[in-house]
C-alpha positions as CSV (number, residue, x, y, z in Angstrom):
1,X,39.7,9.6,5.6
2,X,38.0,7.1,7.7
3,X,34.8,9.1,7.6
4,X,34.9,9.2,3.6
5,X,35.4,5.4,3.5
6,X,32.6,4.9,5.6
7,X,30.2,7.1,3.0
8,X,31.9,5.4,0.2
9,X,31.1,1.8,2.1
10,X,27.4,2.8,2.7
11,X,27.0,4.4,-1.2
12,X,27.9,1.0,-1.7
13,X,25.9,-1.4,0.0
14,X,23.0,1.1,-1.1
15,X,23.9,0.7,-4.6
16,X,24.3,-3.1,-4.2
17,X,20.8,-4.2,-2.7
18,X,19.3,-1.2,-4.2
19,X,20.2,-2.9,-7.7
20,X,19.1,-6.2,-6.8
21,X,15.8,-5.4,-5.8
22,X,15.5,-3.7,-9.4
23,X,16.6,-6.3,-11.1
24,X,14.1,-8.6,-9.1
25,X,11.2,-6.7,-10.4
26,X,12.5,-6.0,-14.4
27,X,12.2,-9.5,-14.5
28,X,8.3,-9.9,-13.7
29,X,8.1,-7.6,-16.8
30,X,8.3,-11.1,-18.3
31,X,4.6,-11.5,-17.4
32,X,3.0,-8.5,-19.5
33,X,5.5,-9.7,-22.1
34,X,4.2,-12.9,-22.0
35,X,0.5,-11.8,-22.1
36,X,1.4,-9.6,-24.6
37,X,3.0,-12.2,-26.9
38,X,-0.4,-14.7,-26.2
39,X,-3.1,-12.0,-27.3
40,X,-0.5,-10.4,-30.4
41,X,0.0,-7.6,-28.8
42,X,2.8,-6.4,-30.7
43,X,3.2,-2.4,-29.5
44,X,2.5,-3.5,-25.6
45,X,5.1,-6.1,-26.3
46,X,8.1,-3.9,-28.0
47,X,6.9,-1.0,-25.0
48,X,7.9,-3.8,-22.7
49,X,10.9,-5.0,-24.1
50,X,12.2,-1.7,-24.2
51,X,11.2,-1.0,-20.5
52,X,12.5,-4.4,-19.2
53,X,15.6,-4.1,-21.1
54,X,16.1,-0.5,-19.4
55,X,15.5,-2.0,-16.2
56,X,18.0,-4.9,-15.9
57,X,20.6,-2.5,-17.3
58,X,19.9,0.0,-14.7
59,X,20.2,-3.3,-12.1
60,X,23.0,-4.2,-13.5
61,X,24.9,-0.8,-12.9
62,X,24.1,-0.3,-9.9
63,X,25.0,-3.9,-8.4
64,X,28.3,-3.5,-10.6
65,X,29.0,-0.1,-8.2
66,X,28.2,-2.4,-4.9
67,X,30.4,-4.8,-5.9
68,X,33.2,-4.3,-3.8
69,X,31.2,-4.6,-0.5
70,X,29.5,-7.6,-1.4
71,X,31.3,-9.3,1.0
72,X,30.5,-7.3,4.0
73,X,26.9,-7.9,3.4
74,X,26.7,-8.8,7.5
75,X,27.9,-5.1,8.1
76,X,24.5,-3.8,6.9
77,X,23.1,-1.3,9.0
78,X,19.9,0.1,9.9
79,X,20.2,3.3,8.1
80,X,21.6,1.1,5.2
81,X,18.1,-0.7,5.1
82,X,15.9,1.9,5.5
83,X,17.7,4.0,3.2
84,X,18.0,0.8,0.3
85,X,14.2,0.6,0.5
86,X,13.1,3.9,0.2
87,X,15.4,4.6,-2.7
88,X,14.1,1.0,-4.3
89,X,10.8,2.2,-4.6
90,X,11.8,5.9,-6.2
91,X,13.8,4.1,-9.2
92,X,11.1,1.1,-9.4
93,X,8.6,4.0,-10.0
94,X,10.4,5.6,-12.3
95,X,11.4,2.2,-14.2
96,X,7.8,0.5,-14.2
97,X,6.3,4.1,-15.7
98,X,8.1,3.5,-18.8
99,X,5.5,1.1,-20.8
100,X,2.7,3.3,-19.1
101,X,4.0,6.2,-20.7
102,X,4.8,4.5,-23.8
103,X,1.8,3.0,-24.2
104,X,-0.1,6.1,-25.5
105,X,-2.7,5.9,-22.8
106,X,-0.8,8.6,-20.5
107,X,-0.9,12.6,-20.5
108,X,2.6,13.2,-19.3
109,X,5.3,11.1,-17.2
110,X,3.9,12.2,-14.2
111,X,0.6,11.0,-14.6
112,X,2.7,7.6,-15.4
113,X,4.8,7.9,-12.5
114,X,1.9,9.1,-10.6
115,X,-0.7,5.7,-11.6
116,X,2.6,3.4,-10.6
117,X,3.3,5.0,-7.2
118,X,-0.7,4.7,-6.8
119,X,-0.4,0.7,-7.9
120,X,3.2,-0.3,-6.1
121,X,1.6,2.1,-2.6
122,X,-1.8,0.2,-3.1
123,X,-3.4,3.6,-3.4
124,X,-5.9,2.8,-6.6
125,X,-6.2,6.4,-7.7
126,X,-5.6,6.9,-11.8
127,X,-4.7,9.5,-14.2
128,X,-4.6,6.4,-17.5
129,X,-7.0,7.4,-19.9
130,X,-9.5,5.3,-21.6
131,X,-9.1,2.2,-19.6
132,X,-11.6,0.5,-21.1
133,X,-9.5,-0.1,-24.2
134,X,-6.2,-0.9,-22.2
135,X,-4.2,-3.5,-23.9
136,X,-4.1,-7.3,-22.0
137,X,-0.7,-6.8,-21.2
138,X,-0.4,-3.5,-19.8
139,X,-3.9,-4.6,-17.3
140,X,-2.3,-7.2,-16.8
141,X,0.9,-5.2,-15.9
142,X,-1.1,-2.5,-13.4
143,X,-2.4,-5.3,-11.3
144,X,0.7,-7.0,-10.9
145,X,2.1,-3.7,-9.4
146,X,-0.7,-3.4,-7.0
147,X,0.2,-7.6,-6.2
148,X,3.4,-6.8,-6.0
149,X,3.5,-3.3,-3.7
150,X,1.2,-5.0,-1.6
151,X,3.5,-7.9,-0.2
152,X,6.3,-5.5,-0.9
153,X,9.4,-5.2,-3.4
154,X,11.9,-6.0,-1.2
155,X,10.0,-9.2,0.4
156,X,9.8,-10.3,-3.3
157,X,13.6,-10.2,-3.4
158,X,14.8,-11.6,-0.4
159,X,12.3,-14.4,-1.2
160,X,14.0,-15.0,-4.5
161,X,17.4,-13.1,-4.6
162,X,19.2,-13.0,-1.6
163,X,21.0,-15.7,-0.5
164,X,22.9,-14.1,2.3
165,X,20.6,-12.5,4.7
166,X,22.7,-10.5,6.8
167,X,20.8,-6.9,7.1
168,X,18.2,-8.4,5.3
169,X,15.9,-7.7,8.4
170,X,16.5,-4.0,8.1
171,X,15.4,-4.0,4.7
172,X,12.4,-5.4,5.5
173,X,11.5,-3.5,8.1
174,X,12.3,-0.3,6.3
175,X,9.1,-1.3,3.6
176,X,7.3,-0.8,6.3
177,X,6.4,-4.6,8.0
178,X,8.3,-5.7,11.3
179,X,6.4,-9.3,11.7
180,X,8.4,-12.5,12.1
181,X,6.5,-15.7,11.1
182,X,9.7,-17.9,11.3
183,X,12.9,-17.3,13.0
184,X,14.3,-15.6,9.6
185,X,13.7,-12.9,7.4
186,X,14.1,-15.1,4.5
187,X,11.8,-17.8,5.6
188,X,9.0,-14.5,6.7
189,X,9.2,-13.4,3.0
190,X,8.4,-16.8,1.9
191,X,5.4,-17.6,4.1
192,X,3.8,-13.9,3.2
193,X,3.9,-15.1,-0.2
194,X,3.0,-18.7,0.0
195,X,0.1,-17.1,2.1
196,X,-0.6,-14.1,-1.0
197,X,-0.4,-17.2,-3.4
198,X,-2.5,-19.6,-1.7
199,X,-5.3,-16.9,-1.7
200,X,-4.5,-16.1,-5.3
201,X,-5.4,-19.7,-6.2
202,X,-8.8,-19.8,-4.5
203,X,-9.9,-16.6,-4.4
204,X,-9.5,-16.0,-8.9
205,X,-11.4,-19.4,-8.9
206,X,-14.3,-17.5,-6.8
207,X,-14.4,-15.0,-8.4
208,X,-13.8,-16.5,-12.3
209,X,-16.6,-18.8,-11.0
210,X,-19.1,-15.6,-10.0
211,X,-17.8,-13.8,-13.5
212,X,-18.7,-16.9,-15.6
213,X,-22.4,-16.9,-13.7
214,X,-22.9,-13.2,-14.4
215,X,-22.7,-14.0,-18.4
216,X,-18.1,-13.0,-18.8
217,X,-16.9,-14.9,-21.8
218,X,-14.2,-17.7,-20.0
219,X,-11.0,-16.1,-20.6
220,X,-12.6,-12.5,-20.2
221,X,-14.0,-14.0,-16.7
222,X,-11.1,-15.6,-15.6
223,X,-8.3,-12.2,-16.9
224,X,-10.9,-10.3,-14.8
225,X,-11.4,-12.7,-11.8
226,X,-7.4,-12.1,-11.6
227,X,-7.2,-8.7,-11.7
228,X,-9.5,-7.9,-9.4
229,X,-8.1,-10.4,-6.5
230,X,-4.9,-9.2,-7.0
231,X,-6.8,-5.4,-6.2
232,X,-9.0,-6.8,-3.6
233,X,-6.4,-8.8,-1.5
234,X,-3.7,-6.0,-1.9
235,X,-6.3,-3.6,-1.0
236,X,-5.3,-1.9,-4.1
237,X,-8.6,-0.5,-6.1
238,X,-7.1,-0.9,-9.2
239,X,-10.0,-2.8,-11.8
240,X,-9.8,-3.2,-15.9
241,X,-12.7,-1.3,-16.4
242,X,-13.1,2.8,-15.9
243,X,-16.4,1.9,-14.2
244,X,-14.5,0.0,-11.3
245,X,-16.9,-2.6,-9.3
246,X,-19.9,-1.1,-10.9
247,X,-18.9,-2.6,-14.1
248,X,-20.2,-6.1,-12.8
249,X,-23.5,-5.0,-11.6
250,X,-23.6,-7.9,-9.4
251,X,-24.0,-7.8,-5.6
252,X,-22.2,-11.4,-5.4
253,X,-18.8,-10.5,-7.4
254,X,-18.7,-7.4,-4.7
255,X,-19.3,-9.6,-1.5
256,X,-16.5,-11.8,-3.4
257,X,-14.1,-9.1,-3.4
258,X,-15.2,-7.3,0.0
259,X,-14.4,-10.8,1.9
260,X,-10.9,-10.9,0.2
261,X,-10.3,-7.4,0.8
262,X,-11.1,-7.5,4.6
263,X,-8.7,-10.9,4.7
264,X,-6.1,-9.0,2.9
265,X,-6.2,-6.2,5.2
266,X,-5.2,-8.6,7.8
267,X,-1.7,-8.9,9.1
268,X,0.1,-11.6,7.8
269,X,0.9,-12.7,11.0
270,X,-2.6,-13.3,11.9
271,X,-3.2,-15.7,9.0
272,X,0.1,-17.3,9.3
273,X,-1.3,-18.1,13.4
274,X,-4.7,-19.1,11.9
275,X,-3.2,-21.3,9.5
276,X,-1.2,-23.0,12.6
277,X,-4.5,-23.5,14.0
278,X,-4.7,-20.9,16.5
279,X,-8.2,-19.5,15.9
280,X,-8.9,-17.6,19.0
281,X,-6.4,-14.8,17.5
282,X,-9.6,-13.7,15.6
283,X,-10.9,-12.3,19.0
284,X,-7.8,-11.8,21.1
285,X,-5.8,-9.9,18.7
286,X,-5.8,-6.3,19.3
287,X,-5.8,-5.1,16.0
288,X,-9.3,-7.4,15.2
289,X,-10.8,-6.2,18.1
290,X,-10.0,-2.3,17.1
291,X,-11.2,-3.3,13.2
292,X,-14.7,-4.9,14.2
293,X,-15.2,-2.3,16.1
294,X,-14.4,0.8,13.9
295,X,-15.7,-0.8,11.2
296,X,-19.2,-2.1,12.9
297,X,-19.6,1.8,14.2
298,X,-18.5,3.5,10.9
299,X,-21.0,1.3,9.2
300,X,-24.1,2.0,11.7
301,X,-23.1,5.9,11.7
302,X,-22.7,5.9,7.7
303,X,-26.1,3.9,6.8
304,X,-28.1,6.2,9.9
305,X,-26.6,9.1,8.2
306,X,-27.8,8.9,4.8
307,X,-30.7,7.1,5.5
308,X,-31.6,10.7,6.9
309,X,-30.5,12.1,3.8
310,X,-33.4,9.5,2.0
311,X,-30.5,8.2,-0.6
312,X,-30.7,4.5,-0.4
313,X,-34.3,3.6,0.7
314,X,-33.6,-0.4,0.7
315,X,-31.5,-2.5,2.8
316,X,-30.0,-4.3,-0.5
317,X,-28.7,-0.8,-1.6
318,X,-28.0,0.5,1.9
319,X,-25.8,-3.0,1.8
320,X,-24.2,-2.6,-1.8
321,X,-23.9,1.8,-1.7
322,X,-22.9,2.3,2.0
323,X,-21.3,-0.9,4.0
324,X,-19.1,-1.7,0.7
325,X,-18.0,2.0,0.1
326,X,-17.3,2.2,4.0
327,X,-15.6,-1.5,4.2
328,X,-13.8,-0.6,0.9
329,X,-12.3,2.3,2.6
330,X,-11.8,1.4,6.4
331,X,-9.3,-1.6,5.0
332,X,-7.9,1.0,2.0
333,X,-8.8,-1.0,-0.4
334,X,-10.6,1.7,-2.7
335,X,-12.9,0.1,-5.0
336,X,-16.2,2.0,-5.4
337,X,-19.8,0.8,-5.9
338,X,-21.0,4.3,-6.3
339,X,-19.6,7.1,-8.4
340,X,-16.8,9.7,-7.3
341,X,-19.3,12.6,-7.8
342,X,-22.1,10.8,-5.5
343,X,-20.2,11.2,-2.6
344,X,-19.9,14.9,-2.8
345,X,-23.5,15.5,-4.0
346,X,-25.4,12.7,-1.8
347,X,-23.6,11.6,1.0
348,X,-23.6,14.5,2.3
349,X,-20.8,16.5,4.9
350,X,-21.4,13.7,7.7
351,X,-21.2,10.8,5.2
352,X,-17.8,12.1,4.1
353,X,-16.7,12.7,7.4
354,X,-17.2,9.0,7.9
355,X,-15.4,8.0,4.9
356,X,-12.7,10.6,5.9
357,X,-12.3,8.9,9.6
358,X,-11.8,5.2,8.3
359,X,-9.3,5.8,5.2
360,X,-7.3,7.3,7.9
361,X,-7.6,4.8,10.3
362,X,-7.2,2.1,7.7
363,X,-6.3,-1.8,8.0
364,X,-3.7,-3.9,9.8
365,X,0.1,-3.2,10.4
366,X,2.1,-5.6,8.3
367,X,-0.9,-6.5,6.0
368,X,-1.3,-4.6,2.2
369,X,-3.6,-2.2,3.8
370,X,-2.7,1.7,4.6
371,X,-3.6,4.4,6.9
372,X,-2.0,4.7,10.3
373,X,-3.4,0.9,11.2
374,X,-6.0,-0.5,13.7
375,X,-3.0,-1.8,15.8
376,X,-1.8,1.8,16.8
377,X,-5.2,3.1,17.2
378,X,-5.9,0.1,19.9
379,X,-2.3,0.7,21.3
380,X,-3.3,4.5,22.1
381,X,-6.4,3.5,23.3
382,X,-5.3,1.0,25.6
383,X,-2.3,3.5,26.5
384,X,-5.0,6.3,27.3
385,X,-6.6,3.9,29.8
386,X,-3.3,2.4,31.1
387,X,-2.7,6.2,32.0
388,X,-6.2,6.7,33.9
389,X,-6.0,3.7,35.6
390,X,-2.5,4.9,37.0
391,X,-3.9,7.5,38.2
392,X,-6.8,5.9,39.9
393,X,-4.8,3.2,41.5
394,X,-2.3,3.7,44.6
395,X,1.3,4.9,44.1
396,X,2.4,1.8,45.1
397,X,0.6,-0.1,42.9
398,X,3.2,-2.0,40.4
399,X,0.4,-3.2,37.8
400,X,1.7,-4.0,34.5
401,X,-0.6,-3.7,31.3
402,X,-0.4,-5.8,28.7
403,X,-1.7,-5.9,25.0
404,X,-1.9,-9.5,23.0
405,X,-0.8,-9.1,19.2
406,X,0.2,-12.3,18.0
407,X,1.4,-13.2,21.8
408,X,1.7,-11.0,24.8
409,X,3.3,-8.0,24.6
410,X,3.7,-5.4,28.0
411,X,2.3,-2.3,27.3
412,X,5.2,0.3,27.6
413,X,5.4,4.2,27.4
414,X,7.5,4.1,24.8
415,X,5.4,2.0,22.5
416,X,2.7,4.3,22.9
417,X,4.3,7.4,22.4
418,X,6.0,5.4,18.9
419,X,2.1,5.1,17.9
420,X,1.0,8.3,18.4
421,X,4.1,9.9,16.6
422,X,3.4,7.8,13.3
423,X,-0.4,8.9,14.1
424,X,0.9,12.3,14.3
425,X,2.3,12.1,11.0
426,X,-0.5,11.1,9.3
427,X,-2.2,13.4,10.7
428,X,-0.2,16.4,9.6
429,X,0.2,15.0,6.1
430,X,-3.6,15.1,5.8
431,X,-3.9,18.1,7.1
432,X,-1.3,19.5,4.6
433,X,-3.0,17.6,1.6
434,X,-6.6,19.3,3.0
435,X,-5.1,22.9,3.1
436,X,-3.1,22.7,-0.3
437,X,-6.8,21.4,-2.1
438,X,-8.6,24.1,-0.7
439,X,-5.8,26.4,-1.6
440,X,-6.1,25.5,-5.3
441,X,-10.0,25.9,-5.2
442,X,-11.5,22.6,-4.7
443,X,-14.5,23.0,-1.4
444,X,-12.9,21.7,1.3
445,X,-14.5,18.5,2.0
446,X,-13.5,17.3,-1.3
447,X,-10.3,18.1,-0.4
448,X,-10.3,16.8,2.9
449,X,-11.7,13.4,0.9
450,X,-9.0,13.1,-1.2
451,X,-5.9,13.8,1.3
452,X,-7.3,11.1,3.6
453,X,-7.7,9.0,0.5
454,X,-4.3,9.8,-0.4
455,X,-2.5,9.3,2.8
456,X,-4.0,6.2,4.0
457,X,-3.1,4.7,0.2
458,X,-6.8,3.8,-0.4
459,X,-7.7,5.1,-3.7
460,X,-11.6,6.3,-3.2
461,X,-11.9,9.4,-5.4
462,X,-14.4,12.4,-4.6
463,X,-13.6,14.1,-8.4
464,X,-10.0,15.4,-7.5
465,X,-8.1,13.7,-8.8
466,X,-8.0,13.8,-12.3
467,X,-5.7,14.5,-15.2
468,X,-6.4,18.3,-15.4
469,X,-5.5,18.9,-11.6
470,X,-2.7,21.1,-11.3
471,X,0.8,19.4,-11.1
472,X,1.7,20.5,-7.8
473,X,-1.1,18.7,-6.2
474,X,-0.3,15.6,-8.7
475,X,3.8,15.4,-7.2
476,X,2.1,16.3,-3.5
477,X,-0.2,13.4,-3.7
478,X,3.2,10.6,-5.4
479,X,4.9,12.3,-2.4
480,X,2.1,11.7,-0.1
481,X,1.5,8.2,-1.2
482,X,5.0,7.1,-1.2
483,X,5.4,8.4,2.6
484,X,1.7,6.9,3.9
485,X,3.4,2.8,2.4
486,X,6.1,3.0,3.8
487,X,5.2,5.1,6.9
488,X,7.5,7.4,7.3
489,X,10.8,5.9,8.5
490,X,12.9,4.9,5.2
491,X,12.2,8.0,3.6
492,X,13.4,10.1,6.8
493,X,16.5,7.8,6.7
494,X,17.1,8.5,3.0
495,X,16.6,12.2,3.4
496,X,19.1,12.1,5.9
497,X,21.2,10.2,4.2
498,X,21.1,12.4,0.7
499,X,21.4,15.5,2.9
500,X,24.5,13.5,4.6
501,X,26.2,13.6,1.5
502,X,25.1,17.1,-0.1
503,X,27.0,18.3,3.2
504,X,30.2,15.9,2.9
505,X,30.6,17.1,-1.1
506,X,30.0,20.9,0.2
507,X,33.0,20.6,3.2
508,X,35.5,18.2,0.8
509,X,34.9,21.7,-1.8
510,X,35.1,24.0,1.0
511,X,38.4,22.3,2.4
512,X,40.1,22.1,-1.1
């Protein structure tokens, strides 16, 4: 009995914080309702209503099933958290397809759940069809995804929501960020998005600014200005227009968005420090030190590479064609200055490899960027010398090695091996994604392309993926996508969990 009160407890809590966080985000559906209602919109705005109306009734039920734990919110635990995140962001998928799908501009409900897992995991990959005739609110309703999965659902609701914040820590740590800027989680979600919204201010103004200079029409400039922040600093790829970046053909709106792209693949905890005036983190962090230098290399490899091939013959398009493209993928941003196609016919297999290497790799932990982070790839490094330098030194040497991330951490085995298992995984879910494109006929560096593009939620395309692509490589990739955001952990706990339960319901038959 005490173990079925205990499952009952947890389904729950689950349900309770689950249906909060959904209720949180059917209300920003007042935005694109809003937008909608401003530019007469009238089908985008009934498609909404419908969808937002869906949504807070789906919050509703579910915090109306949590209700009777609501006071033993202190009691959360960690498989409670992980597990009320995962699950979050299945339903939220599921929820925010529905004005995708009703809007006409969508093959199937895949493809819809498919473009918002790709916004709300900061991927940038699409299956919506004819975006250059979008409506104002349903743009406006695919960046704020990409805004929103990039400082994270459930930050969004314990900034707002939450009052109590007992096991609100677990939560937050199962979306996949672990940083503390203040002593609580509460006060951490606010600072990330006083930082996000501090940037939102200046960076549309650059940006509206640049658009207004290259000949946009003011409101066109300025819609445009924010959609493409809320892409860049997100490191989402999302953009109004089907030609991406291109569509500007301006080499200042691109260095625009490439500077707010490599400061949004930052961790918040590094511009939360800067902002306290503690600018030597730039060069003692470890995770800067293991971007600049990744990044400076792929860079120098990538432009030597093709200018062997003879593609770009200038320094401005070796500039605009190569260091964006590579930039754009090492933080997982995935806006492209050249065509999908171009990197399979003129970048050749070295080129791609490159491109393959830094969408793993990808940004900072606890930033909006993907792929298995710069902080674990300089924590296995430094592990990997810690270990020679063991060996090297006398057995009764005592040295401890340290790392500085924020402040000083000690450099432990267990932290290491930590890293190279969520490497690991990575790793195998590439290789997976690689094997299963090749099976279904594409060559294999495209294949190998897109998984890393895929897994490290960055959003470059080499032709893949498309609407026509079988389905089973469409649901690998939402899968794929969905595990790379939140890296790993919530969605093993809610696995567990679900398979927790099958078993209970299979013994309780059994035993009756």
């Amino acid at each position: 009995m005490n173990r079925l009160k205990n499952k009952v407890y947890s389904l729950e809590i689950i349900c309770y914080y689950t249906g909060y966080i959904v209720l949180c985000i059917s209300a920003v559906m007042i935005i694109p309702l809003i937008t909608a209602l401003l530019f007469q919109e009238w089908d985008p705005f009934f498609d909404f209503a419908i969808s937002m109306a869906l949504a807070i009734l789906v919050g509703l039920i579910l915090i109306m099933i949590g209700m009777q734990s609501k006071e033993n919110k202190s009691n959360v635990q960690w498989k409670h958290g992980f597990t009320v995140a995962a699950l979050s962001w299945i339903l939220l998928t599921i929820l925010c397809a529905v004005p995708y799908y009703l809007s006409g501009h969508i093959l199937s409900f895949t493809d819809a759940c498919f473009d918002v897992m790709s916004g709300f995991t900061t991927t940038g990959l699409v299956l919506t069809q004819d975006l250059d005739h979008l409506s104002n609110a349903l743009n406006m309703w695919r960046h704020i995804l990409t805004f929103l999965g990039g400082q994270g659902m459930v930050v969004l609701t314990l900034t707002f929501l939450v009052k109590e914040t007992g096991g609100a820590y677990k939560m937050y740590v199962g979306e996949g960020k672990d940083i503390e800027l203040v002593p609580n989680v509460k006060g951490t979600a606010r600072q990330i998005w006083k930082i996000s919204m501090v940037y939102l201010a200046i960076g549309t103004l650059a940006l509206w600014i640049v658009g207004l200079i290259i000949g946009l029409k003011p409101v066109s400039a300025f819609l445009h200005a924010l959609y493409i922040f809320e892409s860049s600093w997100s490191t989402g790829g999302f953009a109004p227009m089907t030609q991406n970046i291109m569509y500007y053909h301006s080499g200042a709106y691109e260095t625009v968005a490439m500077v707010i792209f490599i400061l949004g693949s930052f961790n918040f905890g590094l511009h939360y420090a800067l902002w306290q005036g503690k600018r030597k983190e730039i060069v003692k962090n470890i995770e800067t030190q293991s971007f600049f230098v990744t990044s400076f290399l792929a860079c120098i490899f990538a432009l030597a590479g093709l200018a062997k091939l003879h593609v770009y013959p200038d320094i401005m398009s070796g500039y605009r064609r190569v260091v964006f493209n590579v930039l754009s993928a090492h933080t997982t941003t995935g806006f492209g200055s050249v065509y999908a196609r171009q990197f399979a016919l003129e970048w050749g297999d070295f080129g791609v490899l490159i491109m393959v290497i830094v969408m793993m790799i990808g940004g900072s932990a606890c930033s909006t960027a993907g792929g298995f982070k710069g902080l674990r790839v300089g924590i296995v490094f430094k592990g990997l010398i810690m270990d020679v330098r063991k060996l090297l030194s006398s057995e009764r040497s005592l040295k401890v090695f340290k790392y500085h991330h924020i402040k000083d951490y000690i450099l432990e085995d267990g932290v290491v091996r930590s890293s190279a298992i969520i490497i690991c995984c990575y790793m195998v879910m590439f290789t997976v994604g690689t094997l299963l494109g090749a099976y279904l006929g594409y060559p294999l560096s495209s294949a190998a392309f897109e998984s890393a593009s895929v897994s490290g939620n960055v959003g470059l395309s080499i032709g893949v993926t498309t609407p026509s692509m079988p389905l089973i490589l469409k649901l690998y990739y939402i899968v794929a996508m969905y595990l790379g955001r939140l890296e790993f952990l919530s969605v093993f706990a809610l696995i567990g969990y679900a398979i927790g339960g099958i078993k209970k319901i299979c013994l309780t038959t059994v035993n009756r």
